[in-house]
N, C-alpha and C positions, 0 to 999 in steps of 0.2 A: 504494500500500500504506500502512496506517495503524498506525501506531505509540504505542499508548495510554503515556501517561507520569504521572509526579505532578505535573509544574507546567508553564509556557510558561517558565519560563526551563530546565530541565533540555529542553527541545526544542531550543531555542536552542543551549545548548551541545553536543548532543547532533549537530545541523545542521551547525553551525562543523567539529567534528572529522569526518563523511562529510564535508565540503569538503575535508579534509585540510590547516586552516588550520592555523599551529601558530607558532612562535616566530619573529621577525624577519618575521612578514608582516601585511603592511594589510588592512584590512577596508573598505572603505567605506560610510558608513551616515547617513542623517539626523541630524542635532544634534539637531533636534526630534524625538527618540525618547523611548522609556522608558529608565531608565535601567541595566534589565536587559538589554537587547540589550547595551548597552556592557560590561557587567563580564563576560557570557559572552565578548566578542571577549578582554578581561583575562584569563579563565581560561584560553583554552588556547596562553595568551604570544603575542598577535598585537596588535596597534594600531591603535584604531579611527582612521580620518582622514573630517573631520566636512565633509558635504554639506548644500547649501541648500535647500529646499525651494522647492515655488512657492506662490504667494500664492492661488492660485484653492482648490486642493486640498486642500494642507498636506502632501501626500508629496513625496519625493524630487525635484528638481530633475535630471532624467536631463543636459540639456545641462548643467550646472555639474559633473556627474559625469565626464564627459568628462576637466576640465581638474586630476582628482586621481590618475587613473592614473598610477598608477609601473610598474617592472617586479618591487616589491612588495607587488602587489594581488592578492590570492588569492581575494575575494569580493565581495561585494555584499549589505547587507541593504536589502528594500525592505521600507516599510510602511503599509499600510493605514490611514489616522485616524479614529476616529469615525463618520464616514457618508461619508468618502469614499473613492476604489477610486485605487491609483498604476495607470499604463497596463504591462500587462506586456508589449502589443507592443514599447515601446520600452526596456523591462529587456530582452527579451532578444534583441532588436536586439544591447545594449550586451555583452550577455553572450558574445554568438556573437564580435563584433569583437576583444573583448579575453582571449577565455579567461579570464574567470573565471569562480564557483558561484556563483549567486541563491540567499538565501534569503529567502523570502515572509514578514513578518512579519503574518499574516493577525489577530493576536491579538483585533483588533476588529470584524473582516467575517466572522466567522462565520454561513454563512446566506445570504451576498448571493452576486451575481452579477458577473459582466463580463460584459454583452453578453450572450450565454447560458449562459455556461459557469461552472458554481459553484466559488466560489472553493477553492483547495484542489486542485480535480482538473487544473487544467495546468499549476501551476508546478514549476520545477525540486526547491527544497527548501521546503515548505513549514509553517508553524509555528501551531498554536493555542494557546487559554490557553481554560481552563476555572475561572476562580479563583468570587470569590462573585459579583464583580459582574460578570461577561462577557453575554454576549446569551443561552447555558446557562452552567449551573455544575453540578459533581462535587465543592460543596464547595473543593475546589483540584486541580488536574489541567490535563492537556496532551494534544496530541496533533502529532508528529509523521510528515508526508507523504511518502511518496520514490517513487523510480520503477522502479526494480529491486530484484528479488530477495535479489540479493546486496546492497544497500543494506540491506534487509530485516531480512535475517540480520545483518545487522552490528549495525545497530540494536537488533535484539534482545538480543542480547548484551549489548553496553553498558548498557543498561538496566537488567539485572540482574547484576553484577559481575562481566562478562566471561564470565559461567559458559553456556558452548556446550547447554546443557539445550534442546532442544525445545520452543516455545513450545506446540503439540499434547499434546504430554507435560503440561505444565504445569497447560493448562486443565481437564483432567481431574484434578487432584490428585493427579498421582502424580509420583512423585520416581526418576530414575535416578541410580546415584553413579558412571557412568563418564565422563562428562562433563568436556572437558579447558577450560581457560583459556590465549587467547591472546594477549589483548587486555584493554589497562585498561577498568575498568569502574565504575560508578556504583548507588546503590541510587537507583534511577531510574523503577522501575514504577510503575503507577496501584495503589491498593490496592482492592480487591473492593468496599465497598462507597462508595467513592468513585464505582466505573466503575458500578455498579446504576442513582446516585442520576442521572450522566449521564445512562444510556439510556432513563429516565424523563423527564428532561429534554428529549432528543431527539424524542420522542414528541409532546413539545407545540411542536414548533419552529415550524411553518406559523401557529399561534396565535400563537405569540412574535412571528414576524415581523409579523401582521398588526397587533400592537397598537402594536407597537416603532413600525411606518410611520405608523400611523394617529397616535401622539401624535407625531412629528417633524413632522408635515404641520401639525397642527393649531397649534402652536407655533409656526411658521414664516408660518401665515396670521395669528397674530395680533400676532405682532410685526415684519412687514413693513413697516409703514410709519414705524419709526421708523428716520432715517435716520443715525443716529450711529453703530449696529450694521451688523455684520458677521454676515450668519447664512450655513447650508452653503450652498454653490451646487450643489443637485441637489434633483431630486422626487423621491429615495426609493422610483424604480418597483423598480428590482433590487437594492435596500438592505437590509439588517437594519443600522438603526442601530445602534449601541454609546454614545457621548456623545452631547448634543446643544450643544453650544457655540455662544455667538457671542464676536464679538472688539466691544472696547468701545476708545474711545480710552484708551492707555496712563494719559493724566495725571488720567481718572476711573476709571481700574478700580477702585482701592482704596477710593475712596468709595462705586461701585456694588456691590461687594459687602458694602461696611458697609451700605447700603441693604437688601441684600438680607435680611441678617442681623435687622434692624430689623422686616422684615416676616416674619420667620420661615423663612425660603428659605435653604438653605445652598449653595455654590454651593463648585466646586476651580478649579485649576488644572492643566491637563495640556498641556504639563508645563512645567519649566524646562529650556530646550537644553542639554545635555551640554557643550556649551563654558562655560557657566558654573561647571562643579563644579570644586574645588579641582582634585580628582586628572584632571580631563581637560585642565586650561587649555594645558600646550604640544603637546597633541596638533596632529596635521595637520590645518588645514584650509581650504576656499575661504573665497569671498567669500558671509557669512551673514550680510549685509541682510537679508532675508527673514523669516528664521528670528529673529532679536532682536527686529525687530517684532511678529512675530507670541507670540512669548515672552512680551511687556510685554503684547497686548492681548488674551489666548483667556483666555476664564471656560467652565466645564462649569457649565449648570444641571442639576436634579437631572431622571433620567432611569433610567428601567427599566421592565419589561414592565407591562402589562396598568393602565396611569393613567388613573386616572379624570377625567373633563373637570373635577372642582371642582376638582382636584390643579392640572390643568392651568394653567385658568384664575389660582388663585392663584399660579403663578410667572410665566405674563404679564404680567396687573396689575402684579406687584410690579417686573418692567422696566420697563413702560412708566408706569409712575408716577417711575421716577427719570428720565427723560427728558420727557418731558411735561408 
């Protein structure tokens, strides 16, 4: 069941409380996240405790996840990076063992697949983000995924300020005022012509995917052979990219993206690990070697639907000219 929202982090928080995480309990979650997952685990008084990721993927480290269990772990966020997919055999392997709630942080595999199955329709709780620069956009918007009914109805509520109102009711614009309050609640809905500008977007998905593959592919053939980089390690068959990143040695990044700069290429950073923010430093967490390396070495170049090979081309060049 889908749950249209106004952003990916009111999903998130929205996720957290059907987990029924709540004050004095852990969350467990990748350090190399956004930094919204972490403040939703902060909003509903729970504490994130921060996991390594693996070096191939960049999602979750499932066996380092193992050794953070306490008997105040209430959940689990996994998350999807970029163009690569976390394994959710092994989420929920983890999830059955230890009794807690997966939530799917899907925010950048909008579109793809595992295996054959589209992301979205078998996890536990699963999370989109619809902001401007997602794989679609509504503008800004979200959608949260659950599996019961009664999850459903919950969700819908909250979403809009607790108020038990009929979401059937709703869609037709009409209004009942008998309608009770049980439950806290959030002004949380997608607004009208946010959801339009989606389902216009949706429309052109299969195009978005093909182009999204087609320039990751092409980018990937033509910066292979330099060997200082780090590009995705997948062919992008059941992919809807979101970034396209590679990792550069730490001690030239900042020159290569002054390089970049130089030739006109703007280039980010996604992201800095959550263990490095002031307010997260004595949080719980393992051993994130991984994660700080990879921290110092991932640059995003610039990346979105429908690029044209001269586009392309000039942000190749402009790598493989600082290396070469």
């Amino acid at each position: 069941f889908v749950v249209a929202v106004n952003t990916g982090t009111s999903a998130l928080h929205l996720a957290l409380l059907l987990a029924d995480v709540g004050r004095g309990d852990e969350v467990i979650t990748p350090s190399f996240n956004n930094v919204a997952d972490f403040q939703a685990i902060l909003a509903v008084g729970a504490k994130p405790v921060f996991c390594d990721i693996q070096d191939e993927n960049l999602c979750i480290d499932m066996v380092k996840a193992e050794k953070l269990v306490s008997n105040k772990s209430k959940a689990i966020i996994v998350m999807d990076y970029g163009c690569m997919l976390c394994n959710p055999e092994q989420v929920e392997k983890f999830a059955q063992k230890h009794g807690v709630r997966v939530i799917h942080d899907a925010a950048h595999s909008f579109g793809s697949k595992y295996q054959d199955r589209m992301i979205g329709s078998f996890s536990d709780l699963c999370v989109f983000s619809f902001d401007p620069v997602k794989n679609i956009t509504a503008i800004d918007g979200g959608a949260l995924i659950v599996r019961t009914k009664k999850e459903l109805k919950k969700t819908h509520e909250m979403r809009l300020i607790g108020m038990e109102q009929s979401a059937a009711v709703m869609y037709k614009n009409q209004r009942t005022w008998t309608y009770d309050v049980k439950r806290p609640g959030f002004r949380y809905h997608m607004a009208n012509l946010h959801a339009a500008i989606g389902l216009a977007q949706l429309k052109k998905m299969k195009k978005i995917t093909e182009s999204r593959r087609r320039a990751a592919r092409y980018l990937t053939a033509k910066l292979k052979r330099i060997t200082e980089i780090i590009l995705p390690h997948t062919d992008f068959e059941k992919i809807t990219p979101f970034l396209y990143y590679v990792r550069v040695p730490a001690k030239k990044r900042d020159s290569f993206r002054k390089h970049l700069e130089g030739c006109g290429i703007e280039s980010g950073i996604h992201w800095q690990p959550g263990h490095w923010f002031t307010i997260f430093k004595k949080c719980t967490r393992g051993d994130l070697s991984v994660t700080d390396r990879v921290g110092s070495e991932i640059v995003s170049l610039p990346f979105h639907s429908f690029m044209s090979k001269t586009t392309l081309d000039r942000i190749a060049d402009a790598v493989k000219s600082y290396f070469i």
